[in-house]
N, C-alpha and C positions, 0 to 999 in steps of 0.2 A: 874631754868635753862631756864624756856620758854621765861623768861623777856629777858634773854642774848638772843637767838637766834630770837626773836621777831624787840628787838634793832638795831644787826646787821645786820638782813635782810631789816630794813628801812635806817638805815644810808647808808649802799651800795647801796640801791632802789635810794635814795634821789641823793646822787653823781653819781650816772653812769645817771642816767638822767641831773642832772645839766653839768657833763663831755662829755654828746653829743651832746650838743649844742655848742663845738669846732668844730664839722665837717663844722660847716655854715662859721664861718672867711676862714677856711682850703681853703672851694670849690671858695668865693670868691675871696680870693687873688692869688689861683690857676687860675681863668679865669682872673684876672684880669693883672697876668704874664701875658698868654697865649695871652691879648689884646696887653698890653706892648712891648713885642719883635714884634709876630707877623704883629701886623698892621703897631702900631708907632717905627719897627727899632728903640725901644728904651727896652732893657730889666733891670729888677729891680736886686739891690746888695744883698736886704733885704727876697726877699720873700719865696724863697728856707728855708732859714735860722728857721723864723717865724715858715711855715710851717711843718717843721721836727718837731722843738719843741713842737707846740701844737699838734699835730700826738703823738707824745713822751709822752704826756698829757694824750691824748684818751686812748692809746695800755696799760698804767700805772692802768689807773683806771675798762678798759676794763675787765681785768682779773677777776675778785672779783664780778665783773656785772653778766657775763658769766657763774659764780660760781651758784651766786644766780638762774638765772634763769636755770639751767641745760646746760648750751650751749657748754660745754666742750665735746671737742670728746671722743671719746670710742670707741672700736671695736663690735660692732654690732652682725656682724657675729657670736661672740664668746660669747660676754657677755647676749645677749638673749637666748645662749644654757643653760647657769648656772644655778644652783638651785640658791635657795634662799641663801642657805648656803657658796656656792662656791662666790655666788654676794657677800656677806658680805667680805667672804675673798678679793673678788679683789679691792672692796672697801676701805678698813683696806690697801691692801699692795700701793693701789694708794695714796692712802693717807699719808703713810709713806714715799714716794717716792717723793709726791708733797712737804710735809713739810720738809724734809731734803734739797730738791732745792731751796725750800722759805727762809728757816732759813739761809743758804750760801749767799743769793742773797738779805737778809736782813739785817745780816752782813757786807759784801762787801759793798754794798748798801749804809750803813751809814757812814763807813769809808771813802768811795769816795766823800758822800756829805761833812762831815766832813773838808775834807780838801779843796773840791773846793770853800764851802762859805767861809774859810780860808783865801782863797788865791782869792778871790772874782773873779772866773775864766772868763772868757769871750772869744769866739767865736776867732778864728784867721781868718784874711782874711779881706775883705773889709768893715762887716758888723759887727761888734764885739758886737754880742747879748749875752750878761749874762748868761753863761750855768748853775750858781749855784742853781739858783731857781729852773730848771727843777729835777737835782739830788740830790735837797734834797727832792721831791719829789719821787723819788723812793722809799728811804723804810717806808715813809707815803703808797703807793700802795700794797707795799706788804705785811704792816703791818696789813691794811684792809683787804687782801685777803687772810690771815692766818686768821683772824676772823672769816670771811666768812666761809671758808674751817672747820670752829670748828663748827660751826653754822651748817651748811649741814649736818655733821657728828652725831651732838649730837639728829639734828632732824631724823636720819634714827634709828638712837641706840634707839632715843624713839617711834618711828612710830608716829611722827606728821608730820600733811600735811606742806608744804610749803606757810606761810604767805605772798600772792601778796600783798602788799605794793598798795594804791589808789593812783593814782599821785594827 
């Protein structure tokens, strides 16, 4: 079982660092709207469009990242009152909570990509960007982040430390 949670906390290491180096296109083509309209009274059809998608990219692979490194909220005030015993239970009932949301939104997820590469969907409006790609991507993200989410789980059940990943 270490091998599994070993694996999955490098494959998610590996794409959440390859997945944030979309912020760079994001902020450039954002300034470079921003030059576009502003200076040159000329604004772009395409870059709104772009930018959502590869945002849509980031927030996709984000979650499973987030996982790995602890970064997910929690209530603080309350969860640092709990015993060890009570952490475990909130633990166990967030995690039944998080995986009945994933597994819905994993489902849904593939039906919706399912039929958009189908029907090979594309963007309405001036800039008709390919939206299939992106939502077959979704239950790829959440597929990893059920992993993840097992992975977390099975290392608190065994009390092993959390594997940082070397970039």
């Amino acid at each position: 079982m270490n091998v599994f949670v070993r694996l999955v906390d490098a494959v998610t290491e590996k794409l959440g660092g390859a997945v944030s180096l979309i912020i760079l296109p994001i902020m450039i083509m954002g300034c470079f709207e921003v030059v576009s309209r502003y200076v040159f009274n000329s604004p772009t059809s395409w870059v709104w469009a772009v930018d959502s998608h590869l945002f849509g990219v980031l927030i996709l692979f984000g979650g499973g990242y987030a996982a790995l490194h602890g970064n997910h909220i929690r209530i603080e005030v309350l969860y640092d009152r709990f015993g060890p015993r009570m952490r475990l239970v909130s633990e166990v009932l967030s995690l039944v909570c998080l995986l009945l949301f994933l597994g819905i939104l994993l489902w849904q997820g593939y039906l919706m990509a399912e039929m958009s590469a189908g029907n090979r969907e594309i963007l309405r409006g001036t800039f008709h960007l390919p939206i299939y790609p992106l939502k077959i991507l979704i239950p790829v993200a959440v597929f990893m982040f059920i992993l993840q989410e097992a992975a977390n789980f099975r290392r608190e059940l065994g009390g092993m430390r959390p594997q940082r990943v070397t970039k």
